[in-house]
Steps between C-alpha positions, in 0.01 A plus 500: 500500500438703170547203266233274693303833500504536146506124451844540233810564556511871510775524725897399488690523820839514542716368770827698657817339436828613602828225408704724676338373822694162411337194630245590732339659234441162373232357763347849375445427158376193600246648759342752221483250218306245705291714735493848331476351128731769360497541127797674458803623689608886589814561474726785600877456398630834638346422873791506707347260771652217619902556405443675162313567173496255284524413113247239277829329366673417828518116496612462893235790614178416255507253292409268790198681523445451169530118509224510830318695280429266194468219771221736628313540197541899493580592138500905548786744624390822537845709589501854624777622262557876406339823754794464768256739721759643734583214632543165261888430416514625161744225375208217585225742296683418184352281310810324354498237707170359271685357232682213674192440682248498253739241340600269746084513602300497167227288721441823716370855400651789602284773478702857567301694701513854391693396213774573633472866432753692723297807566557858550624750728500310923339180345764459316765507726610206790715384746865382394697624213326758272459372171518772229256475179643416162565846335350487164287715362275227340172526602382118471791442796255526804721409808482155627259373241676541186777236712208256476385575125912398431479188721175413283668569170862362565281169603189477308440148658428634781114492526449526889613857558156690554452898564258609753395889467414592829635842625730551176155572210340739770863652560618554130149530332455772711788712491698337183222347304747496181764278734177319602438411138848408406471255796194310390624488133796388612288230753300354208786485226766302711286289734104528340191608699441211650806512736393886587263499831303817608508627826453856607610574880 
């Protein structure tokens, strides 16, 4: 409605997909590609529908999806990882399982929504085992991301990794703008400006 309003496309939508529905989530992806026109899929790895969260490297769970999704013509991943909120599973908010991904599917983009920034005080914690942050005093170790700024650097090939900064620039510029800084330097040194997306929640 707003693109034929402004005559451009103005407006990306994403469509909801969940591999841990198994394979009646496949008629699904069909149904939004062809009648919805998605652009992009929403992801949320530490959903516990269906029998349980879920990782981006699982090759019986998702990579199936993956497959449908090429076939589809949808290029963009956008994954919920980081902000557990109370009630993600904590494990599944990681964002380690990126790197086998990311290789195994350099056709697709996976685009980290919040980049993967873990959070603060009840955001930060889940469901599941509690994960305890690295202790280090370092202050360019921000929890959650810096795991993606190693994945980048072990694997500099890897050029379909993007970070999306909704929720995590309004969070740290506004209570830890120096962490918040550290962050973007980090953002543009390992994986270049053109692989950061704004987004402000």
């Amino acid at each position: 409605y707003v693109n034929d309003l402004a005559g451009s496309q103005r407006v990306l939508s994403h469509g909801l997909l969940r591999p841990n529905l198994g394979k009646k989530e496949m008629d699904e992806m069909e149904r939004q590609v062809k009648d919805l026109k998605i652009d992009a899929w929403k992801m949320y790895t530490g959903a516990e529908i269906g029998e349980k969260a879920w990782f981006l490297d699982d090759e019986k769970v998702a990579y199936p999806f993956w497959e449908r999704t090429k076939k589809l013509g949808v290029k963009n991943l956008c994954i919920h990882k980081g902000l557990p909120l109370g009630f993600f599973k904590e494990k599944a908010c990681q964002p380690l399982d990126l790197e086998k991904a990311a290789q195994d599917w350099p056709d697709l983009n996976f685009i980290v929504y919040h980049s993967g920034y873990r959070g603060a005080g009840l955001l930060a914690r889940g469901t599941g085992d509690p994960i305890d942050p690295p202790k280090t005093e370092d202050p360019q170790e921000i929890p959650w991301i810096s795991d993606i700024i190693r994945i980048l650097k072990k694997n500099p090939q890897i050029k379909n990794i993007y970070f999306e900064l909704g929720s995590t620039f309004g969070q740290l510029s506004s209570s830890r703008p120096e962490t918040c800084l550290h962050m973007l330097g980090q953002m543009i040194q390992v994986a270049g400006t053109d692989h950061i997306l704004w987004g402000t929640d």
